[in-house]
KEGU-79625 format. One record per residue (C-alpha): residue in three letters; chain; x, y, z. Coordinates in steps of 0.2 Angstrom, whole numbers, always signed. Example, Ala and Ser with C-alpha at 12.3 -4.5 7.8 and 13.67 -1.06 7.14 Angstrom:
+--------+--------+-------+-------+-------+
: residu : chaine :    c1 :    c2 :    c3 :
+--------+--------+-------+-------+-------+
:    ALA :      A :   +62 :   -22 :   +39 :
:    SER :      A :   +68 :    -5 :   +36 :
+--------+--------+-------+-------+-------+
// end
This chain:
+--------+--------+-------+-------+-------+
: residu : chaine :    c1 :    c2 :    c3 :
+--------+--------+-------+-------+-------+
:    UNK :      A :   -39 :  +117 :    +6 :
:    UNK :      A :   -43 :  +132 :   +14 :
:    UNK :      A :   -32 :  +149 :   +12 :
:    UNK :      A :   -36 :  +158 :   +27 :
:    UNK :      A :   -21 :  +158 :   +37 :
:    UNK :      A :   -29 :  +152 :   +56 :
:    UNK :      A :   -19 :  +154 :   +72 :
:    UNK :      A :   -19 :  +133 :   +70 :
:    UNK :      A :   -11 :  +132 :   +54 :
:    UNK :      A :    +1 :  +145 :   +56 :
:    UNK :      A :    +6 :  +134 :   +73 :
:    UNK :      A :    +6 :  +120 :   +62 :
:    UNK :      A :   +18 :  +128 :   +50 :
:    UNK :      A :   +32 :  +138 :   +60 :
:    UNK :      A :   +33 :  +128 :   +76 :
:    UNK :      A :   +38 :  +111 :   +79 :
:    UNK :      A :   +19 :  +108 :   +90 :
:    UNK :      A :    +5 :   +96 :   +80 :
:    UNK :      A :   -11 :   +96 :   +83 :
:    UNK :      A :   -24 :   +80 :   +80 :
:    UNK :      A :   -43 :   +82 :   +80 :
:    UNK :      A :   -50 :   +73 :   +95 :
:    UNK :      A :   -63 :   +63 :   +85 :
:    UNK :      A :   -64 :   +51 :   +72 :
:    UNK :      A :   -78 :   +59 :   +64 :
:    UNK :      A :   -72 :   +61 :   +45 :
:    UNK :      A :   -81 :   +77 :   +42 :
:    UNK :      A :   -72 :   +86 :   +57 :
:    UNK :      A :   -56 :   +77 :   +55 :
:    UNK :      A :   -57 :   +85 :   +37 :
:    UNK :      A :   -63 :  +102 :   +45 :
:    UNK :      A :   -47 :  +100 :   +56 :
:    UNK :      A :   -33 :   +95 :   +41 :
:    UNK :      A :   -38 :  +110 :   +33 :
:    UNK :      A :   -31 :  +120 :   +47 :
:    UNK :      A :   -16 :  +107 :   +49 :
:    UNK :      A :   -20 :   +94 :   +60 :
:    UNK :      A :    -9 :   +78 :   +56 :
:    UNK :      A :   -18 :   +66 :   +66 :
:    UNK :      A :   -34 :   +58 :   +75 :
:    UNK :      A :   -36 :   +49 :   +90 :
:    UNK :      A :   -54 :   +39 :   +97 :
:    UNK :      A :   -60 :   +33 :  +114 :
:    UNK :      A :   -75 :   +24 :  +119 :
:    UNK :      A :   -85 :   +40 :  +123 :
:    UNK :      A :   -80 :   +49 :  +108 :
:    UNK :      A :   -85 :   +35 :   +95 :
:    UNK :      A :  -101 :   +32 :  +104 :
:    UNK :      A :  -103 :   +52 :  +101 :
:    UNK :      A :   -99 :   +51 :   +81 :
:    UNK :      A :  -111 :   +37 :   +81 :
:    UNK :      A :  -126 :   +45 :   +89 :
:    UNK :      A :  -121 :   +63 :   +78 :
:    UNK :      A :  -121 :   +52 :   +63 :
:    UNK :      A :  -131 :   +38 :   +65 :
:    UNK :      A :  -138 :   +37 :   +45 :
:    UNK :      A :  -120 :   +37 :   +39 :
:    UNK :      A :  -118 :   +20 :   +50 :
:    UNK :      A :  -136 :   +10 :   +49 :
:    UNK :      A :  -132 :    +3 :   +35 :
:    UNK :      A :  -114 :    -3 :   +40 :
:    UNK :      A :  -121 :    -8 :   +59 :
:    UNK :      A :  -133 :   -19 :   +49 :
:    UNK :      A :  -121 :   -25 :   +37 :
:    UNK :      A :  -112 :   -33 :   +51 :
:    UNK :      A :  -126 :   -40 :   +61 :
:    UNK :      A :  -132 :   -50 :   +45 :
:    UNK :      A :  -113 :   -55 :   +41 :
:    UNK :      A :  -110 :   -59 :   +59 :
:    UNK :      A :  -124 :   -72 :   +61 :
:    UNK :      A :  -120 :   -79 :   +79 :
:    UNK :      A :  -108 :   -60 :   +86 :
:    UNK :      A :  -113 :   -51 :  +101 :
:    UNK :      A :  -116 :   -33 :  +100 :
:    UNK :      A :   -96 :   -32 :  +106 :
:    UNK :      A :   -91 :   -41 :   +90 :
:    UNK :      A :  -102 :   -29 :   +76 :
:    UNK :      A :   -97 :   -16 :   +92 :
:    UNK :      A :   -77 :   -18 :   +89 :
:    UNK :      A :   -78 :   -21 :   +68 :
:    UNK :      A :   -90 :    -3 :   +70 :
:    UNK :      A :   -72 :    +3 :   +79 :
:    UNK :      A :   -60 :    -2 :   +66 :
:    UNK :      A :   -72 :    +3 :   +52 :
:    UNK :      A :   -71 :   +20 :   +58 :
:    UNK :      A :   -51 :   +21 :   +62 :
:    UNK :      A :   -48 :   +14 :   +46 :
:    UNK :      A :   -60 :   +28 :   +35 :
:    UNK :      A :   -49 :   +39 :   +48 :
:    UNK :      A :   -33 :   +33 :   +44 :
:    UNK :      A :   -35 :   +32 :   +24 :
:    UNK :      A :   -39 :   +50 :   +26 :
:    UNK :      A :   -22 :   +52 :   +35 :
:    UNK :      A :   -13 :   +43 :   +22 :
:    UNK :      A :    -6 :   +58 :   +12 :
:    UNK :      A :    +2 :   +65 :   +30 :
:    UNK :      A :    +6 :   +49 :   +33 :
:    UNK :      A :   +15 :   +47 :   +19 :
:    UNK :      A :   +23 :   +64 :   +16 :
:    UNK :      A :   +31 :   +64 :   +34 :
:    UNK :      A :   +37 :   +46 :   +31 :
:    UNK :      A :   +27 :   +38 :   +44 :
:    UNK :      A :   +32 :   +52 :   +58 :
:    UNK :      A :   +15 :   +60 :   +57 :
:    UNK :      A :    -1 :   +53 :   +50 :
:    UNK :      A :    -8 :   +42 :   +65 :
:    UNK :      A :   -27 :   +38 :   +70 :
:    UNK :      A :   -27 :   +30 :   +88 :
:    UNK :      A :   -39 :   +17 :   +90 :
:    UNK :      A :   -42 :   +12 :  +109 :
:    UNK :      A :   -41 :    -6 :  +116 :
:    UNK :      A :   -55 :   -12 :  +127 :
:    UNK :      A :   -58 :    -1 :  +143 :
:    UNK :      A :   -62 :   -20 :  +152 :
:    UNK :      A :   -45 :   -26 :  +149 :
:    UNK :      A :   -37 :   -11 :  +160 :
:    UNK :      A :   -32 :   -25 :  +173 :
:    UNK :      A :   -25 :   -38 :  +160 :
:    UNK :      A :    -9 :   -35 :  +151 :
:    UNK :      A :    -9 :   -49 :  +142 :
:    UNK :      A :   -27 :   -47 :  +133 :
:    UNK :      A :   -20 :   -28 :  +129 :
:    UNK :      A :    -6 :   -33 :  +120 :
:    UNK :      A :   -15 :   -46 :  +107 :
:    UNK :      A :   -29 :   -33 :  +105 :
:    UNK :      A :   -17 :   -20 :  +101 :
:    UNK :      A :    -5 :   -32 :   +90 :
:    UNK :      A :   -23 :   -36 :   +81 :
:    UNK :      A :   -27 :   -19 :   +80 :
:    UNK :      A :    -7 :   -12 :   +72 :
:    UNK :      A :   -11 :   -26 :   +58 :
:    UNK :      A :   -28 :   -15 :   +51 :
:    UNK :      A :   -16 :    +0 :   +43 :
:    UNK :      A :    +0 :    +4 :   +44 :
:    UNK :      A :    -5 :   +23 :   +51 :
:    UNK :      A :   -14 :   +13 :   +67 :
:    UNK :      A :   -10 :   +19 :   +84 :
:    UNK :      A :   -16 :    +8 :  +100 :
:    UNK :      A :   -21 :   +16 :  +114 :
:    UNK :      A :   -20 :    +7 :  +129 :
:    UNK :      A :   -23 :   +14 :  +149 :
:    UNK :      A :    -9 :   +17 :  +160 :
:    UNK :      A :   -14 :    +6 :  +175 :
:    UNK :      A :    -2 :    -6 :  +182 :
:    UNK :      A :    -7 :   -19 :  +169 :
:    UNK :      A :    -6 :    -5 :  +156 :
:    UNK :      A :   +14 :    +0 :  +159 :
:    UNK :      A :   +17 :   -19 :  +156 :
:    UNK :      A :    +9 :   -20 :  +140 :
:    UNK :      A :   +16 :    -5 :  +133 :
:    UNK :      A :   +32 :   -12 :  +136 :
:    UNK :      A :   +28 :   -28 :  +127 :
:    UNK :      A :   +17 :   -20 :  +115 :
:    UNK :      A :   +33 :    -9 :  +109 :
:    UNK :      A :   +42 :   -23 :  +109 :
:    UNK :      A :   +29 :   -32 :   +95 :
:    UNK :      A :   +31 :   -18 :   +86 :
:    UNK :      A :   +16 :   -10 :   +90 :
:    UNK :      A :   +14 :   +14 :   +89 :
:    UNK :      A :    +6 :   +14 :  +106 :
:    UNK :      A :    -3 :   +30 :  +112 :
:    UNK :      A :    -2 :   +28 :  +129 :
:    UNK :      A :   -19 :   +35 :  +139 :
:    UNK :      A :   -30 :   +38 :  +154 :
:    UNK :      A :   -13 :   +46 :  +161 :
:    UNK :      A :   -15 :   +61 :  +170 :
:    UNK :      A :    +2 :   +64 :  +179 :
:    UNK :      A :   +20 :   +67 :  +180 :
:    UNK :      A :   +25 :   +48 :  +186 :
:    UNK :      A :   +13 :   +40 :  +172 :
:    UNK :      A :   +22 :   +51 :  +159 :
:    UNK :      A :   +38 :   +43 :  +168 :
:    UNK :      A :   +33 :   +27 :  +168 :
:    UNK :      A :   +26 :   +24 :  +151 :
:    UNK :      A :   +44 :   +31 :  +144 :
:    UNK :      A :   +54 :   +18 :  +153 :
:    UNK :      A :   +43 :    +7 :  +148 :
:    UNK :      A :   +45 :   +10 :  +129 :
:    UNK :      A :   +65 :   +13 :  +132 :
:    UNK :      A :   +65 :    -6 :  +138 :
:    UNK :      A :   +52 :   -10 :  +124 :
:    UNK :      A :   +64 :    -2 :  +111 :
:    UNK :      A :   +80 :   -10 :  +118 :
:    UNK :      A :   +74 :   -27 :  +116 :
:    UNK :      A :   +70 :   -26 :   +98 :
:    UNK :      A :   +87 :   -15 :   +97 :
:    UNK :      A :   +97 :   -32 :  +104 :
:    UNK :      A :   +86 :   -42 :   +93 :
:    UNK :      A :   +93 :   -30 :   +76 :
:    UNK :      A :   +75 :   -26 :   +77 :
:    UNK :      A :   +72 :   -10 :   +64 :
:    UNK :      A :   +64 :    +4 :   +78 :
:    UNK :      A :   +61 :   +18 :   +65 :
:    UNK :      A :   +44 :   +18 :   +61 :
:    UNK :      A :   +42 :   +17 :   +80 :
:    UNK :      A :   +32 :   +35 :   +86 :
:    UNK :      A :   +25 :   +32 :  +103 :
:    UNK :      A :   +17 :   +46 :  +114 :
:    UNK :      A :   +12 :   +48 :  +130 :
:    UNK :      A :    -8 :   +58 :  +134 :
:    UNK :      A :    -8 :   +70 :  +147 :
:    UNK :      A :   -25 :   +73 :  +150 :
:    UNK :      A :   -24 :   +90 :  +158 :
:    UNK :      A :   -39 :   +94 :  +158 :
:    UNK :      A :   -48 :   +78 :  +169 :
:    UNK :      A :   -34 :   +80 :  +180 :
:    UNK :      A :   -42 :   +99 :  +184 :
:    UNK :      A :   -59 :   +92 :  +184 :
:    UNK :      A :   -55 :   +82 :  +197 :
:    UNK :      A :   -46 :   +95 :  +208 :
:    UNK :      A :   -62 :  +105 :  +203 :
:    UNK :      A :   -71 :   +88 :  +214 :
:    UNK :      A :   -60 :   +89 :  +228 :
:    UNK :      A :   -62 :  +108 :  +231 :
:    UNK :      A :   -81 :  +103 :  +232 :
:    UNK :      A :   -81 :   +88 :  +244 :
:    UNK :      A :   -68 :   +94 :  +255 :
:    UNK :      A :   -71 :  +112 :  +255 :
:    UNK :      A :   -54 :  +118 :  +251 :
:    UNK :      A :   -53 :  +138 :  +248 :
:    UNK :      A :   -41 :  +141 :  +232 :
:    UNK :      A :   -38 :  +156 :  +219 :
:    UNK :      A :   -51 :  +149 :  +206 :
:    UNK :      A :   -35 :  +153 :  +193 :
:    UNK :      A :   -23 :  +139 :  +203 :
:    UNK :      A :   -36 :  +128 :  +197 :
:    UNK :      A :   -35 :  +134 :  +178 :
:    UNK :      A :   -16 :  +131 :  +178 :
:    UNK :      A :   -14 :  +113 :  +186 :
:    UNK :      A :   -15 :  +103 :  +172 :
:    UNK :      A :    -3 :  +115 :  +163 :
:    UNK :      A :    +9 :  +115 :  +177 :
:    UNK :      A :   +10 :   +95 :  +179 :
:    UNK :      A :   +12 :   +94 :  +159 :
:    UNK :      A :   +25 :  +106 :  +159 :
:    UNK :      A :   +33 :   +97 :  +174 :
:    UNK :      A :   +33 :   +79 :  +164 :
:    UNK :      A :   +39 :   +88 :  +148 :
:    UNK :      A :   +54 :   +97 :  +155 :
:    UNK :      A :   +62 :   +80 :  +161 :
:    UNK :      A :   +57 :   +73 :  +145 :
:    UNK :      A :   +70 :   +83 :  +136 :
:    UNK :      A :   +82 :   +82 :  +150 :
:    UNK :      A :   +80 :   +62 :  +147 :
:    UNK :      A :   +79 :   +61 :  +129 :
:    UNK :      A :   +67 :   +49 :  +129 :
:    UNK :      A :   +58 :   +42 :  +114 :
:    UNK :      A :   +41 :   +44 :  +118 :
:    UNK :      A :   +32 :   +60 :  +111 :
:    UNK :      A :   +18 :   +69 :  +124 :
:    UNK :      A :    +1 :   +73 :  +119 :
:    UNK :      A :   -11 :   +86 :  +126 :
:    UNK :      A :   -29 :   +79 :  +130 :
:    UNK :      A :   -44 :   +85 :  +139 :
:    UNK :      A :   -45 :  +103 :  +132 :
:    UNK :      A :   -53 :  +115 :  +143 :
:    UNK :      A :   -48 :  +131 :  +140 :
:    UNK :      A :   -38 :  +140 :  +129 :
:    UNK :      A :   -21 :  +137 :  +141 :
:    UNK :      A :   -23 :  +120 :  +134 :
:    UNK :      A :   -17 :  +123 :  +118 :
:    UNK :      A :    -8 :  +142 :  +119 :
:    UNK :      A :    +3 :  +136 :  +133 :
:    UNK :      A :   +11 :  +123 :  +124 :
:    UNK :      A :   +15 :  +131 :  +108 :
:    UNK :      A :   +33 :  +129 :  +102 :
:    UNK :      A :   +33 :  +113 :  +112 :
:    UNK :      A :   +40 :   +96 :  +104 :
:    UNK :      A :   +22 :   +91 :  +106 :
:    UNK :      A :    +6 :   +84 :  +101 :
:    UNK :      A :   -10 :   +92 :  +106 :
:    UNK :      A :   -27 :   +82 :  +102 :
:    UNK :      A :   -41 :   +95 :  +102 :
:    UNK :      A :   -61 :   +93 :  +101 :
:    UNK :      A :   -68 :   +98 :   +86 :
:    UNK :      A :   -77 :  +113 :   +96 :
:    UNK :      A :   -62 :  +119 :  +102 :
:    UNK :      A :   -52 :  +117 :   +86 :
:    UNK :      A :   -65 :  +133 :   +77 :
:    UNK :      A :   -65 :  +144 :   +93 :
:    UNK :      A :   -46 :  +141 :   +92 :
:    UNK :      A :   -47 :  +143 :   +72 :
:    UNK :      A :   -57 :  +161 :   +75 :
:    UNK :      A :   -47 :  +167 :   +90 :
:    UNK :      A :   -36 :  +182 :   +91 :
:    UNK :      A :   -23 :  +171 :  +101 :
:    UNK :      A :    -6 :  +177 :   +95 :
:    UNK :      A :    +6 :  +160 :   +88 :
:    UNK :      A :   +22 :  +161 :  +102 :
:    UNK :      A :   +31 :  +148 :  +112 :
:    UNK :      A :   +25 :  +148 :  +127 :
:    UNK :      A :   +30 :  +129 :  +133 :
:    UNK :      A :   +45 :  +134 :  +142 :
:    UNK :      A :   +36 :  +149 :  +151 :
:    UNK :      A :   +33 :  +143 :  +170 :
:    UNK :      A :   +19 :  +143 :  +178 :
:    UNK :      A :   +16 :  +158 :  +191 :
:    UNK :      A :   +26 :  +152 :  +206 :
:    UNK :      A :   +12 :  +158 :  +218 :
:    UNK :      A :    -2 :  +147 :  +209 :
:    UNK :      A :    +9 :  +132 :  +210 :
:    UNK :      A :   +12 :  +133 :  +227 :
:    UNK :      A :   -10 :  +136 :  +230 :
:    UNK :      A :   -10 :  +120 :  +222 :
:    UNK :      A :    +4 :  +111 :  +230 :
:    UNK :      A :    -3 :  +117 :  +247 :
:    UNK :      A :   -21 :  +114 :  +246 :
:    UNK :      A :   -20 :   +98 :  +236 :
:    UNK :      A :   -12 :   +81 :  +239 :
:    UNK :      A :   -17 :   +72 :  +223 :
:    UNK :      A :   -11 :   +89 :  +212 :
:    UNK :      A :    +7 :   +82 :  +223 :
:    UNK :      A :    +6 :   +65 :  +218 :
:    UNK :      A :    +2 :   +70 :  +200 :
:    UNK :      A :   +15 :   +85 :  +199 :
:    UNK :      A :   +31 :   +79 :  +208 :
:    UNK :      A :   +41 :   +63 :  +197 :
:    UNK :      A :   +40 :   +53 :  +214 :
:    UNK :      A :   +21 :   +56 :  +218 :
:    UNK :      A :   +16 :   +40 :  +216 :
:    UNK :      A :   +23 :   +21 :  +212 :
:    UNK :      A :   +15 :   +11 :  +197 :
:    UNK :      A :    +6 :    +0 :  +209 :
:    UNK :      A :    -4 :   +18 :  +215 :
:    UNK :      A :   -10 :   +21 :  +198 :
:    UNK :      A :   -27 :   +12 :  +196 :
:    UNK :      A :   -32 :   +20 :  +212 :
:    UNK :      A :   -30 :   +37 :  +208 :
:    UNK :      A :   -46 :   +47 :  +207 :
:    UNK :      A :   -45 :   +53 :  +190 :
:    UNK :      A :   -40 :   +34 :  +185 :
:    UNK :      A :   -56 :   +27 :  +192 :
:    UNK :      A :   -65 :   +42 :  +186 :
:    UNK :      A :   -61 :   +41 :  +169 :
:    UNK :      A :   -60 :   +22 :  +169 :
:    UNK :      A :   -79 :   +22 :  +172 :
:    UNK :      A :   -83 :   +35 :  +159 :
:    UNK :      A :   -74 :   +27 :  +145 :
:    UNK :      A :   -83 :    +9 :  +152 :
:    UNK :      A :  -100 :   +18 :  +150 :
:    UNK :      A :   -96 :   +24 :  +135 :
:    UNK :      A :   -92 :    +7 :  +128 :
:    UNK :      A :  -109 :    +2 :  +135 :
:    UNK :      A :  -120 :   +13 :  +127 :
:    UNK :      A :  -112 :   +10 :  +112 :
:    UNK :      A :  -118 :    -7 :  +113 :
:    UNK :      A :  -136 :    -3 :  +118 :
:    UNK :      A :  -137 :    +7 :  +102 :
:    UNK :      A :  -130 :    -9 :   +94 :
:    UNK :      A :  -140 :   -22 :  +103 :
:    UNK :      A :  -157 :   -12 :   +98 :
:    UNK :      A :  -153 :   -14 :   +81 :
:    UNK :      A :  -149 :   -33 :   +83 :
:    UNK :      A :  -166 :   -36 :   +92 :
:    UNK :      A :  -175 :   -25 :   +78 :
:    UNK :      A :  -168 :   -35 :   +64 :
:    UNK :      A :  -173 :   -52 :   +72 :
:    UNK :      A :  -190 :   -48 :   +71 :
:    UNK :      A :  -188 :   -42 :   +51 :
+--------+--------+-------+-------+-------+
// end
């Protein structure tokens, strides 16, 4: 391990905020426990990125599947390609894993972005997926279908990382839907301890698309307002988090700027950070303070809550009902990205299927 004392690590060891590298590519997950990350997490557009980086490290395991998987479509070598990956990830989480007694220590493997309508077909897959290692978190979208699955999926016994959650009701919603989860195992004298949920707030898509609307609409904003929304919805979700007590942990995603990770130091949080931004972060002269329960500036909030009606519905605990959640931009837009990821995964896995068949 290294010695040099980074801004990460001294975060890691003198606050209660953690940090996960956003990849499960073993080389930067390494590169990111050195500094103390205590966790990894995966979707569909960041394993098809491992794979293209590191695609000699994976011929010979793509092949090796193809040829053991006689009749399998490029989805089934795709999804055993998935768990071979979370698994080399999670066995290199083991030691945290196991020095934390299972409060730490998690890679998130994601459930099929196609099932996003289907609660049922989530659950199996992520029941599927919890039985691959005991550090396995599922990942599953928070759409309609998704608040139901977490519910059951909790209930199975499953760590769900809840995703493609942008806002201050989803946070909501996802907690009560763990707290029902976890009180029907209670009344069953179910154990819940090695239970760690968390909830993603992807801070930064939900600035990328405010970033869109200013576009097509034309809006005229401070430029800094912009910088802040993701940071003043997460803040906003994680406040009546502790007011509530709930079980469920939140996690940072979608790292854009440094307020991504310097604003929610000393938090009760999890932040998963690209590999990119984890060594300009490791090199940075940012000083380690808490700075979660620092507010946002009152006058940038209020350019955001008067310009925009989707940063309202994703900042205020009543913006939106669970039935709204499929449709809101930032859930359709990241919906389709994480589908196309899925899909060129598969083209690089189909041209190695119609390579091999004329070996």
């Amino acid at each position: 391990m290294s010695t040099f004392k980074s801004p990460m690590r001294e975060m890691a060891e003198t606050t209660k905020t953690q940090f996960w590298n956003d990849s499960c590519s073993i080389p930067e997950l390494t590169y990111a426990m050195e500094h103390g990350a205590v966790g990894a997490t995966t979707n569909p557009v960041i394993v098809g990125q491992v794979l293209r980086q590191e695609l000699d490290k994976y011929v010979p395991q793509i092949r090796e599947q193809i040829r053991a998987n006689p009749t399998g479509t490029e989805d089934d070598v795709a999804w055993k390609l998935n768990e071979q990956m979370a698994l080399a990830g999670a066995k290199l989480l083991t030691p945290v894993f196991e020095k934390t007694e299972g409060k730490a220590g998690y890679i998130s493997i994601q459930t099929n972005a196609k099932f996003y309508r289907d609660a049922e077909k989530i659950v199996e897959q992520a029941v599927y997926f919890k039985d691959l290692a005991p550090n396995v978190m599922v990942k599953m979208p928070v759409t309609a279908a998704g608040v139901k699955a977490i519910e059951e999926s909790i209930y199975r016994g499953v760590n769900v990382n809840a995703t493609v959650s942008f806002t201050t009701p989803q946070a909501l919603a996802v907690a009560e839907s763990v707290e029902r989860g976890l009180a029907r195992r209670k009344k069953e004298g179910l154990d819940n301890s090695a239970l760690h949920p968390v909830c993603t707030i992807m801070v930064g898509r939900i600035e990328d698309w405010l970033r869109e609307v200013v576009k097509e609409e034309g809006a005229v904003v401070t430029p800094a307002a912009l910088d802040v929304a993701g940071v003043a919805v997460f803040k906003r979700a994680y406040k009546i988090y502790q007011e509530k007590g709930y079980a469920t942990r939140l996690l940072v995603a979608a790292v854009r700027s440094h307020l991504h990770w310097s604003e929610f130091i000393g938090g009760d949080v999890s932040l998963t950070i690209p590999h990119s931004w984890i060594k300009r972060f490791v090199h940075s002269d940012i000083t380690v303070e808490p700075r979660m329960d620092n507010p946002v500036d009152p006058w940038l909030l209020g350019q955001l809550q008067k310009h925009f009606a989707d940063f309202r519905r994703a900042y205020e605990p009543d913006g939106m009902k669970i039935e709204e959640f499929d449709r809101f931009g930032p859930t359709r837009r990241t919906l389709t990205q994480f589908l196309k990821g899925y899909g060129d995964m598969l083209e690089i896995i189909r041209g190695f299927m119609v390579d091999d068949a004329w070996r």
